[in-house]
MMTF fields as JSON, N, C-alpha, C and O atoms, coordinates in Angstrom:
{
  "mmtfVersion": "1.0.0",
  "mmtfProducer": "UNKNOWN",
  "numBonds": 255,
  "numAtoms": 256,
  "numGroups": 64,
  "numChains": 1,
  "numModels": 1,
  "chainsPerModel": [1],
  "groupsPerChain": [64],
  "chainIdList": ["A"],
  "bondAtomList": [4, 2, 8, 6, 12, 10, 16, 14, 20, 18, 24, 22, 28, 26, 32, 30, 36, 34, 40, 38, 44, 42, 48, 46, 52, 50, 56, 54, 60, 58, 64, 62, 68, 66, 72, 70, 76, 74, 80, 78, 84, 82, 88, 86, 92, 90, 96, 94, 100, 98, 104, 102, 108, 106, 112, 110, 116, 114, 120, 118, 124, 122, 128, 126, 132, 130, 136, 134, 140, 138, 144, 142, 148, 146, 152, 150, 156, 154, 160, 158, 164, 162, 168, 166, 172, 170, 176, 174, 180, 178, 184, 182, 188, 186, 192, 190, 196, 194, 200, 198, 204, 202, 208, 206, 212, 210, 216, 214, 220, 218, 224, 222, 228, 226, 232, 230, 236, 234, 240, 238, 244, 242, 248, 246, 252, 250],
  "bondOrderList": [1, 1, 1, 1, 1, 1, 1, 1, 1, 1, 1, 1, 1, 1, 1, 1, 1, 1, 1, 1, 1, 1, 1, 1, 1, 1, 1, 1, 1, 1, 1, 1, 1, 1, 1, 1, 1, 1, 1, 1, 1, 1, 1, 1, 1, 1, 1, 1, 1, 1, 1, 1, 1, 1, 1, 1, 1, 1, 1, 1, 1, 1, 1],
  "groupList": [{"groupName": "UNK", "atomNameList": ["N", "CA", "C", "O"], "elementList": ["N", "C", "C", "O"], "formalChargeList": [0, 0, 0, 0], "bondAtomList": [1, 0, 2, 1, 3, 2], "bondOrderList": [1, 1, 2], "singleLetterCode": "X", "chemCompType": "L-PEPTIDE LINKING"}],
  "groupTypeList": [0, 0, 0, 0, 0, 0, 0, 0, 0, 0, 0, 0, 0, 0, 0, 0, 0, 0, 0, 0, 0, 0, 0, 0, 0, 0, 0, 0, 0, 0, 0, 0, 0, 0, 0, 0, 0, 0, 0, 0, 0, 0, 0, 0, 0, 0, 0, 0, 0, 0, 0, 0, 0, 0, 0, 0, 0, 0, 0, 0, 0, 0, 0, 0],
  "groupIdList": [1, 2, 3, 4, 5, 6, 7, 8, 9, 10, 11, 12, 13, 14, 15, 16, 17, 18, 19, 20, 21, 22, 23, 24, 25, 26, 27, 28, 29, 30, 31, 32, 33, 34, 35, 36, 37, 38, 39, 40, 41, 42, 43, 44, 45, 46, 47, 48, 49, 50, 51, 52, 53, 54, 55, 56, 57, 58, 59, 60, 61, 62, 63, 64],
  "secStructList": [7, 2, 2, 2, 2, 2, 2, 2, 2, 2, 2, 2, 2, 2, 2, 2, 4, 4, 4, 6, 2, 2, 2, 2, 6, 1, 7, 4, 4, 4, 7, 7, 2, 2, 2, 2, 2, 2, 2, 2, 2, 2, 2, 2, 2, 2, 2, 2, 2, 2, 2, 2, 2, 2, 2, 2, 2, 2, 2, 2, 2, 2, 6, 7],
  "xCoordList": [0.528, 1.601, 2.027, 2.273, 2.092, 2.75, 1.481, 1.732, -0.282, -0.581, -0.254, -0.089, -0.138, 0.364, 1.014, 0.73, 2.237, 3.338, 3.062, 3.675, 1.953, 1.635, 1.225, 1.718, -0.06, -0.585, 0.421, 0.216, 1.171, 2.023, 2.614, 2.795, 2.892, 4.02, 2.962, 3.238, 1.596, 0.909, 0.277, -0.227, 0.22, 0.01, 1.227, 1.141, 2.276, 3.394, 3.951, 4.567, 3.494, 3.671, 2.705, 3.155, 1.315, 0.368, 0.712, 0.463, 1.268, 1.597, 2.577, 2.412, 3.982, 4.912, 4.369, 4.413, 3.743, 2.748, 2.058, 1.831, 1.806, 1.402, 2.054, 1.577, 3.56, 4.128, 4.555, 5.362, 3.467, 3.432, 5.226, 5.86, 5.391, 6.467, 7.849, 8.679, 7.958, 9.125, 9.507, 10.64, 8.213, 7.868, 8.514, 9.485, 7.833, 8.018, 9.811, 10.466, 10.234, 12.144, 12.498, 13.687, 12.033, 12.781, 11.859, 11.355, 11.428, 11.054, 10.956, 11.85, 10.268, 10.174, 10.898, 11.378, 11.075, 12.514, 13.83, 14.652, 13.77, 15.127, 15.104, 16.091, 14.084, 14.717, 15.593, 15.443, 16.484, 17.218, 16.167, 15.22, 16.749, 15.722, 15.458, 14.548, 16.729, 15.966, 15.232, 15.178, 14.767, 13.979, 12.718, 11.944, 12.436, 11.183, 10.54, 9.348, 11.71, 10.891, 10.344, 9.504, 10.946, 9.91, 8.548, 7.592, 8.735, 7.299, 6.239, 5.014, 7.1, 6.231, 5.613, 4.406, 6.466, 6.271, 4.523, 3.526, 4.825, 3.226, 2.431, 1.304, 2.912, 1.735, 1.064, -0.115, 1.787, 1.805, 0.263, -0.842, 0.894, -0.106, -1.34, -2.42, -1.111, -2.393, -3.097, -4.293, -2.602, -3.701, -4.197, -5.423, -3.428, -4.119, -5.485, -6.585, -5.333, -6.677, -7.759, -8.967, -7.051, -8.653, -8.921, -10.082, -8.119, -8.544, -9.644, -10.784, -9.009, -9.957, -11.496, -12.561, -11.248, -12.586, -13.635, -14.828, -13.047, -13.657, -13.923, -14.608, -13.455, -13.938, -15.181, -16.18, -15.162, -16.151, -17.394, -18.467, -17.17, -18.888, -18.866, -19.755, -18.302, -18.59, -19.407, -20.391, -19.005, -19.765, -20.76, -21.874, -20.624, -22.665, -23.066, -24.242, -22.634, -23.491, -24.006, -25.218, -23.744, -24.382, -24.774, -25.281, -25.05, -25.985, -26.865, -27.822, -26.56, -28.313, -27.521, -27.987],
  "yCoordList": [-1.753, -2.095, -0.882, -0.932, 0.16, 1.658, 2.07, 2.751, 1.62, 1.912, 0.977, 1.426, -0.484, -1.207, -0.655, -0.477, -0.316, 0.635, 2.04, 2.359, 2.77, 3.757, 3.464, 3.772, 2.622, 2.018, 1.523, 1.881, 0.948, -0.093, 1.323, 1.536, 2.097, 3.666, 4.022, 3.638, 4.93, 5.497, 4.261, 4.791, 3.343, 2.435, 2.304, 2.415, 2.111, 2.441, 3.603, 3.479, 4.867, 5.959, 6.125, 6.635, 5.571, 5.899, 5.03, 5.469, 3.861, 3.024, 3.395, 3.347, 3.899, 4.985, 5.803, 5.819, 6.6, 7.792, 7.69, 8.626, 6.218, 6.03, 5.708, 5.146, 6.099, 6.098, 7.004, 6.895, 8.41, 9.714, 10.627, 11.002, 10.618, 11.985, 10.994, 11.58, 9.316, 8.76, 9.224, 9.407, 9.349, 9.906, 10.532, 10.539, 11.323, 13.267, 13.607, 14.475, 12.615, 13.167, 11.959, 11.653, 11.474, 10.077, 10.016, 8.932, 11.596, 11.554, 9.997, 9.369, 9.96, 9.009, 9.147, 8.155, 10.374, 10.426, 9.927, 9.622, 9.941, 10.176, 8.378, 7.973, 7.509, 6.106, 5.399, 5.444, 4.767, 3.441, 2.542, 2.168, 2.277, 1.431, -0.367, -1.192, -0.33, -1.598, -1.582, -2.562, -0.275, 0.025, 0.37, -0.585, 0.947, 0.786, -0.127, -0.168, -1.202, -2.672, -3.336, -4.236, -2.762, -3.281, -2.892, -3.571, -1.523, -0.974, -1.328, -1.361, -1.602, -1.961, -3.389, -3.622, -4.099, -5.588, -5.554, -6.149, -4.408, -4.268, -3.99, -4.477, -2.792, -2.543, -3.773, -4.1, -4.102, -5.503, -6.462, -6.846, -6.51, -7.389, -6.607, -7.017, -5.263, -4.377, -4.519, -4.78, -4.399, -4.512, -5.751, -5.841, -6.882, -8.471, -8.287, -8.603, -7.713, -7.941, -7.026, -7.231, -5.763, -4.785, -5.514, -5.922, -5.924, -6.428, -7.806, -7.91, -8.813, -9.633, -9.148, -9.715, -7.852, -7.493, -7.05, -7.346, -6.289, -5.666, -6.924, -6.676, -8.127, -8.771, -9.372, -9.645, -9.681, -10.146, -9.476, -10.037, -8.141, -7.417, -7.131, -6.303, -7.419, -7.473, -9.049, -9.158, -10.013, -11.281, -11.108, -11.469, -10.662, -10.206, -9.463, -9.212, -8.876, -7.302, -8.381, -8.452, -9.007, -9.81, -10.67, -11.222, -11.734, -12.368, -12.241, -12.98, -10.971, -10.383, -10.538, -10.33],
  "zCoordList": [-16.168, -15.258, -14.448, -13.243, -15.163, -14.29, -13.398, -12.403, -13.731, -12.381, -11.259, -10.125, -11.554, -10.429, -9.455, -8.27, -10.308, -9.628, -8.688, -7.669, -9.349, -8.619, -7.142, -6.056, -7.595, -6.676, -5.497, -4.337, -5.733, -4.298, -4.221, -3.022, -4.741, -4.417, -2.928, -1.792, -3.358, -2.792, -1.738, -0.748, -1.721, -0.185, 0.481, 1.704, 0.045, 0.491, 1.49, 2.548, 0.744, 1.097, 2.616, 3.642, 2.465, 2.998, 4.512, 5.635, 4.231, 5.267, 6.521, 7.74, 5.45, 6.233, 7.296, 8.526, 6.191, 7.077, 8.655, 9.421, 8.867, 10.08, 11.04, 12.026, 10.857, 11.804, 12.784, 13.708, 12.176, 12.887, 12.531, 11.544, 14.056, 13.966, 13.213, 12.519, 13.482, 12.824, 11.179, 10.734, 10.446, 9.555, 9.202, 8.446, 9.926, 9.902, 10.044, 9.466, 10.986, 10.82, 9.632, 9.711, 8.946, 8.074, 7.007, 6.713, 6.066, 5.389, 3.973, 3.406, 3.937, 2.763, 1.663, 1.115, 1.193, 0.255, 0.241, -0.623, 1.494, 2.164, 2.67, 3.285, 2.407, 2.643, 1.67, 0.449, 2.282, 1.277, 1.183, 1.876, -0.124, -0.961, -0.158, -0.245, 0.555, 0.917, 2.659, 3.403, 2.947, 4.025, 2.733, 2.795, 2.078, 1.046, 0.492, 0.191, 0.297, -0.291, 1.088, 1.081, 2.341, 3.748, 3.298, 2.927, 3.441, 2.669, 1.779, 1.9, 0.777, -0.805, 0.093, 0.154, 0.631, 0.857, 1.296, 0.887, 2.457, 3.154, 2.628, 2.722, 1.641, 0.368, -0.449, -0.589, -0.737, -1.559, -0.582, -0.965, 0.585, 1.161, 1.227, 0.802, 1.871, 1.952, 0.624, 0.752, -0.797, -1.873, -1.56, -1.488, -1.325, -2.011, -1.03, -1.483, 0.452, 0.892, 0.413, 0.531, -0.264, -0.388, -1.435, -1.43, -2.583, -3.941, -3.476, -3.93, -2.474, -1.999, -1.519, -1.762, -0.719, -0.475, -1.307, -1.234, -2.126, -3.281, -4.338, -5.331, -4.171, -5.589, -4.837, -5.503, -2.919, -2.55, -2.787, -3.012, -2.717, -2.371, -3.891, -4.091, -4.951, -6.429, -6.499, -7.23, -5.835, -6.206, -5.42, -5.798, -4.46, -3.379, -4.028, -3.762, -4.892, -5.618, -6.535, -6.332, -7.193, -8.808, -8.417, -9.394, -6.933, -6.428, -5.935, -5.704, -5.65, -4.419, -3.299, -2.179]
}
């Protein structure tokens, strides 16, 4: 469960990050928590699709 958590932390984090210099003055520390669960939210979606992708080319890998 606590990597779950890591996990949505660091996509989270990573997601922020692309918002360049907004970033850079509105450090991520420094958000209220309910501007972070915006965040997590995206994280959240960002895993369901890599996890989707990754289970696909796991079922093409064991079919040929």
């Amino acid at each position: 469960m606590s990597s779950d958590i890591d996990r949505r932390e660091r996509y989270a984090r990573s997601l922020y990050g692309t918002l360049g210099f907004s970033a850079e003055r509105h450090p991520w520390e420094g958000l209220a928590p309910a501007r972070r669960e915006i965040w997590y939210t995206r994280a959240e979606a960002a895993m369901a699709v890599a996890d989707e992708e990754i289970a696909e080319a796991l079922r093409r890998a064991r079919h040929g």
